[in-house]
C-alpha positions as CSV (number, residue, x, y, z in Angstrom):
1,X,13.5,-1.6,7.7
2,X,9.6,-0.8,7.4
3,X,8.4,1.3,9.6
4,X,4.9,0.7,11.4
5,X,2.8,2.7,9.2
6,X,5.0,1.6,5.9
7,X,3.6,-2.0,7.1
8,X,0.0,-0.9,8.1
9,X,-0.6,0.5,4.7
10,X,0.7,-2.4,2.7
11,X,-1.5,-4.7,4.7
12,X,-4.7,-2.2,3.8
13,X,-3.8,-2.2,0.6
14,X,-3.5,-6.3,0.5
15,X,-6.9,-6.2,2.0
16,X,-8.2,-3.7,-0.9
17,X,-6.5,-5.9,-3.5
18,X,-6.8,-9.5,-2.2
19,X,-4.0,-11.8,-3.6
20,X,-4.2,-10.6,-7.0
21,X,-0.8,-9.1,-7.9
22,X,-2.4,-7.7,-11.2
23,X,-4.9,-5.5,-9.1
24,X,-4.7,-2.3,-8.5
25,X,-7.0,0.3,-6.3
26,X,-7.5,3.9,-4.9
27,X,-4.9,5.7,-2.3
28,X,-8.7,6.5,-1.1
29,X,-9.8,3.2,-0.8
30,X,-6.6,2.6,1.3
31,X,-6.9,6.0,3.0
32,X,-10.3,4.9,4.0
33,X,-9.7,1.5,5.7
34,X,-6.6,3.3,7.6
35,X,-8.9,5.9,9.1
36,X,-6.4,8.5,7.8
37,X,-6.9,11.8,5.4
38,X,-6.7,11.0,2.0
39,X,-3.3,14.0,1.7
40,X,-1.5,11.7,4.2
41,X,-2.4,8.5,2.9
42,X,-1.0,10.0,-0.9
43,X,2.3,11.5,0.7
44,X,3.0,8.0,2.0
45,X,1.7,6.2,-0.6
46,X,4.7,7.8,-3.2
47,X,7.3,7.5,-0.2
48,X,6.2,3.7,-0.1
49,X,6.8,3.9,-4.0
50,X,10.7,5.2,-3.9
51,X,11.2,2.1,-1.3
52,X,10.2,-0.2,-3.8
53,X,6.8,-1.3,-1.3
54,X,4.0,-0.1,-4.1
55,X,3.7,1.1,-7.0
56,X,1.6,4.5,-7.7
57,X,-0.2,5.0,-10.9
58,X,-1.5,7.9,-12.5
59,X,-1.2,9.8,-8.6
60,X,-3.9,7.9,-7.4
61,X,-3.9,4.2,-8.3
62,X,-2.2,2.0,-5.9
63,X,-1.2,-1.9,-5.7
64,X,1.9,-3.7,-3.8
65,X,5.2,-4.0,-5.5
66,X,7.0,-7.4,-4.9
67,X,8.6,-5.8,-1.6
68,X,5.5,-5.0,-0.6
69,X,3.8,-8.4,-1.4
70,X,6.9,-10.3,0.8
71,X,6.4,-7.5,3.6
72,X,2.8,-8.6,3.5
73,X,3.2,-12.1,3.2
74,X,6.0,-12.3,5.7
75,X,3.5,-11.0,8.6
76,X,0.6,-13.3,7.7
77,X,2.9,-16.0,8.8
């Protein structure tokens, strides 16, 4: 079950990317709209990657994986 912060940063991240599923952007870019230190925002963003939420790139390239994308979708209802 996602946690609060597992679900706040997927929804940042959806606001960084839109509804593209190709795009990807920064763990800063995220970091930034979270208000949150851009060490903290990385740590989670690879423990959101082994629970299948995102998907990291290169360490610091970010974009939902399709967990993430029904975890987002699911709370836009």
């Amino acid at each position: 079950m996602p946690t609060r912060r597992s679900r706040d940063f997927c929804k940042a991240l959806h606001q960084e990317i839109g509804d593209d599923p190709l795009r990807w952007t920064t763990i800063t870019a995220v970091a930034d709209r979270l208000g949150i230190d851009q060490d903290k925002a990385e740590a989670l963003a690879a423990e959101l990657d082994e629970q299948g939420l995102v998907r990291v790139g290169g360490g610091h390239s970010v974009t939902l994986a399709s967990d993430g994308w029904r975890l987002v979708k699911k709370r836009s209802r």
